[in-house]
Every structure is written in C-alpha cells, then in structure tokens.
C-alpha positions in Angstrom: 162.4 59.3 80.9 158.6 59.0 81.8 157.6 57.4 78.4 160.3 55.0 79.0 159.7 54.2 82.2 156.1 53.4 81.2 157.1 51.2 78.4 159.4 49.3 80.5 156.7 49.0 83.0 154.2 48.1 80.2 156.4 45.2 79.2 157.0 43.5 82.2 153.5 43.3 83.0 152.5 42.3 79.2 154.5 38.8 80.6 152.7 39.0 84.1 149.5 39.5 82.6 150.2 36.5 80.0 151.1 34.3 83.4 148.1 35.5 85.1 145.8 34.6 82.4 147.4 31.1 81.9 147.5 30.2 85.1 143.2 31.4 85.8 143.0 28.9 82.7 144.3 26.0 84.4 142.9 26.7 88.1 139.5 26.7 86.4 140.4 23.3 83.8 138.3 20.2 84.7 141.8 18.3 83.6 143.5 19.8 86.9 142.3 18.3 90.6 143.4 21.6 92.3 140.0 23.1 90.5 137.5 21.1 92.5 139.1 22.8 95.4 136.8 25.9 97.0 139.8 27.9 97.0 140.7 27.2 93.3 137.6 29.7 92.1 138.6 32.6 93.7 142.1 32.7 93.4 141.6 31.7 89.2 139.4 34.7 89.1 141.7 36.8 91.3 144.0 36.1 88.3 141.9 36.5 85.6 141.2 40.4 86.7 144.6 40.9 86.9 145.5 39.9 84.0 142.8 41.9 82.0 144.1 45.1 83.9 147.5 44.6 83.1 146.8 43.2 79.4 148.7 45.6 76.8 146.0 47.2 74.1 146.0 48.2 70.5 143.6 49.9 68.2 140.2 48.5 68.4 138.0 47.3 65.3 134.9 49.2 64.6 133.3 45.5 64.1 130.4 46.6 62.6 129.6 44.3 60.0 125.8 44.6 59.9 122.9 46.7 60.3 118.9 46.7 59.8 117.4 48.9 57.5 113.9 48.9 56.7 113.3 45.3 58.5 116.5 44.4 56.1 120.0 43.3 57.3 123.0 45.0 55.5 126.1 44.1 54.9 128.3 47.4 56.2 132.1 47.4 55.0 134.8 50.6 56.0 135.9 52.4 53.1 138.7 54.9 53.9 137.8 58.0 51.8 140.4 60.3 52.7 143.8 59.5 54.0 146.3 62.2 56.4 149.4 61.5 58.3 147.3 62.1 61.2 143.9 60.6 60.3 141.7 59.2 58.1 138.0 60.1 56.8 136.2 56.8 57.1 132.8 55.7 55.9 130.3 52.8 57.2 128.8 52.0 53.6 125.7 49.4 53.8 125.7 47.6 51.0 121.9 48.0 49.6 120.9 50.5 51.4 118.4 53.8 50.4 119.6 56.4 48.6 118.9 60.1 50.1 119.4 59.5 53.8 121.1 62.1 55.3 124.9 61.9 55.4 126.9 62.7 59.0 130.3 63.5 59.8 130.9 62.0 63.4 133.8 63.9 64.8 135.2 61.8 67.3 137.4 63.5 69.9 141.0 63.5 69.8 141.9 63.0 73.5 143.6 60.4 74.5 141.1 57.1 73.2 140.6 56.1 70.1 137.4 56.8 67.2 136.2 53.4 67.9 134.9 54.8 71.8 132.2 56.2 69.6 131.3 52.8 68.2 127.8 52.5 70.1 127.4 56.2 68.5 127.6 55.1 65.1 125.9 51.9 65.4 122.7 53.8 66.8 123.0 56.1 64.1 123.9 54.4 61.1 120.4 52.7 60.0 119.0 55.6 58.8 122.2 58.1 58.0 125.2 57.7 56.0 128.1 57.8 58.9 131.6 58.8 57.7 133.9 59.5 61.1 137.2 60.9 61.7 139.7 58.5 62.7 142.2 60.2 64.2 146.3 58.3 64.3 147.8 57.6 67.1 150.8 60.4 67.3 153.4 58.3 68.6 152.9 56.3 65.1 153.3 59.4 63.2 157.0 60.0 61.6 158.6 63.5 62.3 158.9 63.8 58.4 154.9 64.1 58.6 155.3 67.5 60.2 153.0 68.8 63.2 149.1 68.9 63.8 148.0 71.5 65.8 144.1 73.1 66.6 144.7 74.8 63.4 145.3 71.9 61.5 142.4 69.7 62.9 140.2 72.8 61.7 141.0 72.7 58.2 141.1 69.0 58.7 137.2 69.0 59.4 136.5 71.6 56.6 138.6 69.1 54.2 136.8 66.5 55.3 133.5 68.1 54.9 134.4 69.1 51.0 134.9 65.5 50.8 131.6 64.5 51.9 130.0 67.2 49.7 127.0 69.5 50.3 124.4 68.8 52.5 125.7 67.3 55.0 125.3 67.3 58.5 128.7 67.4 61.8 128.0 65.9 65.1 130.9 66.8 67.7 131.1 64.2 71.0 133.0 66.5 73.9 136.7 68.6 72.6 136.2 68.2 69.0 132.8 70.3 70.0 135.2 73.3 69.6 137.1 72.8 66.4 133.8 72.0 64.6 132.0 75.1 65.6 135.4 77.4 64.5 135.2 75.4 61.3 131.0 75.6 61.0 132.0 79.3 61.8 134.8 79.9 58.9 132.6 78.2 56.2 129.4 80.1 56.9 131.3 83.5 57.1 132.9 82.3 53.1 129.8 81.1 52.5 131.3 77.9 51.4 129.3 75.3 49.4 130.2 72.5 52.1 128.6 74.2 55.1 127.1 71.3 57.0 123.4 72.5 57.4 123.8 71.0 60.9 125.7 71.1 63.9 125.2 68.6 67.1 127.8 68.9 70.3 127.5 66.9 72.9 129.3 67.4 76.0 131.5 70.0 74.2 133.9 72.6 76.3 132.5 75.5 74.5 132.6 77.8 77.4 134.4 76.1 80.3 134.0 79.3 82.6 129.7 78.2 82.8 129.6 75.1 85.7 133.6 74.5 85.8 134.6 70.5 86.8 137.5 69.3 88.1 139.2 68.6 84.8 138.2 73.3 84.0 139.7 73.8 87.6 142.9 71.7 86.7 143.8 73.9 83.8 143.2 77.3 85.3 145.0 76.6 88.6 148.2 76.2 86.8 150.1 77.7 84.4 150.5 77.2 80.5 154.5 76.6 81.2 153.5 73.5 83.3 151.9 71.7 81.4 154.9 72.2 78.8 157.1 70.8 81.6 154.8 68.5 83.2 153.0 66.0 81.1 154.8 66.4 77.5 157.0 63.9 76.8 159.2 62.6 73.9 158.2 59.5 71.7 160.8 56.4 72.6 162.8 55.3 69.4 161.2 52.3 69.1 157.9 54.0 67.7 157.6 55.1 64.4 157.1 58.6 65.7 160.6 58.6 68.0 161.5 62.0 69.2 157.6 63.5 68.6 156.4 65.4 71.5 152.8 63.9 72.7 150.6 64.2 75.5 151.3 60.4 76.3 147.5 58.1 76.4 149.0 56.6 79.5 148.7 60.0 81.6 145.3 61.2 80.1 143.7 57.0 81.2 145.4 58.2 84.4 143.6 61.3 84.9 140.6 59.9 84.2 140.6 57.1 86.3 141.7 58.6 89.4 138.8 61.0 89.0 136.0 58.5 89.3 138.8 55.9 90.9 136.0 54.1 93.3 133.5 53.4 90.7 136.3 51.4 88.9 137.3 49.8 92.1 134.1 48.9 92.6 133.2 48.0 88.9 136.4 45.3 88.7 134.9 44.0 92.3 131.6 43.4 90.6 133.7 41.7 87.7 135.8 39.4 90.5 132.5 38.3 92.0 130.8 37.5 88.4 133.6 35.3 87.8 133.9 33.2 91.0 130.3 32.9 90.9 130.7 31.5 87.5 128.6 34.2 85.4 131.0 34.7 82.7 128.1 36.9 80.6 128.3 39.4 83.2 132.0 39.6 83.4 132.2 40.3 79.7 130.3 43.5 79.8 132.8 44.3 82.3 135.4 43.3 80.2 134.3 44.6 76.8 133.8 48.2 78.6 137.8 48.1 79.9 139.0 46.5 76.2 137.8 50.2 75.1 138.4 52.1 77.9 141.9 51.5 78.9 142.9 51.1 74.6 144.6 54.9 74.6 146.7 56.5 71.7 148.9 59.6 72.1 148.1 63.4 70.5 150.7 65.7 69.7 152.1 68.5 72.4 151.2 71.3 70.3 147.8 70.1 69.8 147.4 69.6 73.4 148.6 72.5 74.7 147.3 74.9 72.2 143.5 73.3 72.7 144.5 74.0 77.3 145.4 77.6 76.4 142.3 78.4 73.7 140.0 76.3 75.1 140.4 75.7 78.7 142.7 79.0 80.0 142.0 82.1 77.8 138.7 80.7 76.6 138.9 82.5 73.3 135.9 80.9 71.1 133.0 82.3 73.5 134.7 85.7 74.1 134.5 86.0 70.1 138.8 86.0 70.3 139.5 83.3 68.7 141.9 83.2 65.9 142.4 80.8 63.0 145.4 81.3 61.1 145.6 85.2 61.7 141.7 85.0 60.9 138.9 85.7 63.7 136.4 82.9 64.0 133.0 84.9 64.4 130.6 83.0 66.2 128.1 85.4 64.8 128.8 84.4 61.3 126.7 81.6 61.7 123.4 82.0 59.4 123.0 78.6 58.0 123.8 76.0 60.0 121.2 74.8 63.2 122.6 74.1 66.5 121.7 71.5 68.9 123.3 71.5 72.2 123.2 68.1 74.1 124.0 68.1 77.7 124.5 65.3 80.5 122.9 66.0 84.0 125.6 64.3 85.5 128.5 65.4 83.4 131.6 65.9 85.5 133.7 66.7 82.6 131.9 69.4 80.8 129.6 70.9 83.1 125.8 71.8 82.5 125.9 75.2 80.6 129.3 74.6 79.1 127.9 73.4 75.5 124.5 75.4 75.8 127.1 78.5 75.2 127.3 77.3 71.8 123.5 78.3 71.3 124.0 82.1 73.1 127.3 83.3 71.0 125.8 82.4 67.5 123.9 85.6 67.6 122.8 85.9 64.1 120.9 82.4 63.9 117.7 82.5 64.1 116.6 81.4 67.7 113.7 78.3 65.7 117.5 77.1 64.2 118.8 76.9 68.0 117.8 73.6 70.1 118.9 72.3 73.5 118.7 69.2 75.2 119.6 68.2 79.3 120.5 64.5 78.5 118.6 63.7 82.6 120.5 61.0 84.7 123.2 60.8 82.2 127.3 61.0 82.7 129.6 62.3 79.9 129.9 58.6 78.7 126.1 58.1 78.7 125.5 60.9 76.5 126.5 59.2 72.9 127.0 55.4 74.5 124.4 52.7 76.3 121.4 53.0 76.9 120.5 56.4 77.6 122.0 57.4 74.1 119.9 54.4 72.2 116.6 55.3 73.5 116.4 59.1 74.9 119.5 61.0 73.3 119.4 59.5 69.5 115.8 60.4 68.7 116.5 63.8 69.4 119.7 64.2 67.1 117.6 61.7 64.1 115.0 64.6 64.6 117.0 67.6 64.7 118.6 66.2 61.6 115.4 64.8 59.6 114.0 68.4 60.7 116.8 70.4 58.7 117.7 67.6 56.0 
C-alpha cells in the first residue's frame, strides 16, 4: 500500500506544483497590476519553491555535448555499448579526439539516484580519458520476465562490462559500487583474466563499515535483516512496467537522506526563497539545478538491496575475507595487479574516515608502492567526485594515480 500511497500523493501534487508555478508566473508578469505590489514578490516566490519541491522527476540527461581537448572543443555524443535489462554500458566518445588516452569505467552507484549524479565526475574527467559509465535502470521499469539482479549479478555485470572495454583499462567506484568493484577486481586477478583493470579508485566506498561507523552503519546494525524485509520493501504498482517487482522504493532512500542533513536543506531552499524575491534568478538556479538531480530518484531491486545490508553493512563479509560469489570466495589477497587508491572525505557522514582506506590493508599481496590514499580535507561525501573540491584538489590525484599506472 506504501508505493501506492506515494504515487497517489505524487499525483496530486504534480497538479499543485503545475498551479504553483503558473500562478509565480503571473504574480511576477509586468502584464498583471497585482506585480507592482510589495507583497506580489514574496508570495510569487513562495510559490515558485513550492512548486520546484513538489515538481515530479524523470531520468536526467548526461548533457554533455562538448569538451576541450588540447585547447580544442569536441563534439562528445553517448554511444550505448552494451545493453542489460537492468543497465546499460555507456560511452562519452569525443569526436576527434587522441588516440591512447587511458580508458575508465565509472561505476556509478546503484542507490537510489540515478548515473547522471556523477555528471560533474565525468565531465572533469573526460578531457583526457575515454569515460564509459554504468547506467544502471530504474527497477520499477524492469519487467518480471527480465528475472532478478542481485550483488551477484552487478559483479559479473562489472566484469562483463570490463571484457567489453578490453585490456588495459582502468574502474573508478563513487561510494556502494566501491564493494562490488573490488569483489570483481578481486575474482579477475585470482583467474588472472586478460580484462583486469590495472587500476582501481573508490571513493567514499563502505569497504569496512565497522572503521568510523555513521548514522546510515548504525541504522543497519541496530536492526535486524527480517526488518528491513518487512519494513522498506515494497511491490511495484501495476501501472509500471515492472508491476509486482519488489524494490527498495527511490522515494524512501531521498527520505533517508534528507532527514539526515534536513536543516541544511531547510536552510538551502531559504537561501533559494530569498534569491528569488530579491530578484537574483542566477543564484536560484544553482539551487535549482542541485534539487533537479537530487530529488530525480529510481528504484533498485529488494534482493539487491538487502543482500548489499547483510554483506556489506551487517556481517561485513568483504574485509573479514568471507565473502562469497557464487559459492566462490572473493580473496582480497588475490589482488597482484591492480593499484589501489583510496579517496576519503574529511567530512563524510555516510562512509566514515577509515571505511575505504580498508580497501588498501586487506589486499595483502600488493605491493605497498601499488597502494595510495588520499583524506579528500573539508570535503562531504558529495564533494568528493562533484564541485569544486573534486575539480581542483580530488581529480588531479585520480589523473595521476591513473597516468602513473597507464
């Protein structure tokens, strides 16, 4: 009943939010006296926040149309290289650009947003590197006849998708995916398999959630497996081409999130109110652009979700060496030929200082020069692989790492 609830809710204000907007339109048209009243300002943009909060979402574009290489612009156009009922392998190719630069696989988390929260990640990235990324499906858009997609799945997924690619390459994991890629780096080095990427960044990744445990650790070890099977599943509506799927809805993991930092987004739409009574429409977009993405959530499947809270986040199986794959152990010390760099936000409150670093300690076999770590200072989870912090103090240190093992 919760997914329908939430859809009927989700309707209803799809209309308010259209009335909202319309309304903010014509308090704030020249062509209407009541706008050269000092009221008519603040009530228009009263409106105009509401209806941005309450505006339904899709998928996001990438939107990345350009980039500059070598003091050149480029045109950059998606090509899907490898399609899956649950994702697609997709590739930024720029048109023009030099041959031999290093090619990436961005593994974008699948959590409850979709690939294109990683957009500032690629964008900073894709001058000098040829970016393919995994863009994951929403799950409630995924027919039952597609089967299921569990942590096993997104596993052989990543090695798939690395065959694809082809030798050479090099995986960058942003936050959960942080430990399907190294149980997949781990599997290919032990089979010595000719796709091994030669590197490996995570950044922000849950590797070993027992080191520095936040709020979201502590949620998942106070309660037990069977409630989050009876708590937060729920069954796809029939009106979605996945009806009768069980997901971890987007709606409750936006939730979560937002009620854990819920005064700096109070604060952030105030800031966006008072840009737009004062008439500074620039600096309500930033606001704006930042929510477009934020609140734009997709569904993953139940056995995804709750197999990733009992590996990951309750038994914590990859850094005690436990971890299975298909009946197969994933040994952190088969790890010979791929480096390692461990990025880290000072200010993380989602995976906690020490949490990825744990990455670097179990691979016991690599070489300790093929081991690198980075503290990311002053910067959130967010910051890590988006604004400004990422441009100009993160990014050089992956371009390196990479350039360093290439």
């Amino acid at each position: 009943m919760l997914y329908d609830a939430y859809e009927m809710q989700r309707s209803w204000l799809a209309g308010a939010s259209q009335w909202a907007g319309m309304s903010a339109d014509w308090l704030n048209s020249s062509a209407n006296p009541l706008s050269y009243h000092g009221m008519s300002g603040i009530v228009a943009a009263s409106l105009d926040v509401f209806a941005h909060a309450a505006a339904p979402r899709g998928k996001p574009e990438f939107g990345l149309t350009s980039v500059t290489v070598d003091g050149k612009v480029l045109p950059v156009r998606e090509e899907i290289v490898d399609r899956m009922p649950f994702g697609q392998l997709k590739h930024f190719v720029r048109e023009g650009a030099p041959e031999g630069q290093p090619r990436l696989l961005i593994v974008a988390p699948m959590s409850g947003h979709f690939a294109t929260l990683l957009r500032g990640t690629v964008e900073r990235l894709l001058p000098g590197h040829e970016v393919y990324i995994t863009d994951w499906r929403d799950a409630r858009m995924v027919p039952l006849k597609d089967g299921s997609f569990d942590l096993d799945d997104y596993v052989d997924t990543l090695i798939g998708w690395l065959e694809k690619i082809g030798p050479g390459a090099h995986m960058l994991a942003v936050c959960q995916p942080s430990v399907p890629a190294y149980a997949a780096t781990a599997l290919m080095n032990a089979d010595k398999h000719p796709a091994t990427p030669r590197t490996l960044t995570m950044m922000g990744g849950p590797i070993d959630t027992r080191e520095a445990p936040t709020a979201v650790n502590t949620l998942a070890t106070e309660r037990p497996h069977a409630w989050f099977q009876q708590n937060v599943v729920c069954t796809v509506p029939a009106a979605f081409p996945g009806g009768g799927r069980k997901v971890y809805p987007g709606f409750l993991q936006l939730a979560g999130f937002m009620t854990m930092n819920l005064g700096s987004h109070l604060v952030s739409h105030w800031e966006m109110f008072k840009h737009l009574v004062d008439g500074d429409e620039e600096g309500a977009d930033a606001t704006r652009a930042f929510y477009d993405e934020y609140r734009s959530v997709c569904d993953m499947t139940a056995e995804f979700y709750l197999q990733t809270v009992d590996v990951v986040f309750q038994r914590h199986l990859l850094p005690k060496g436990e971890m299975m794959h298909r009946g197969r152990r994933v040994d952190p010390g088969a790890i010979t030929k791929t480096a390692l760099l461990a990025i880290e936000g000072e200010r993380d409150d989602i995976s906690g200082v020490g949490q990825t670093r744990a990455a670097l300690k179990i691979a016991t076999s690599l070489p300790a020069s093929e081991k690198k770590y980075h503290l990311a200072k002053g910067a959130g989870h967010y910051g890590i692989f988006n604004g400004r912090k990422w441009r100009e103090k993160i990014a050089p240190v992956v371009e390196r790492f990479i350039a360093e093992h290439d």
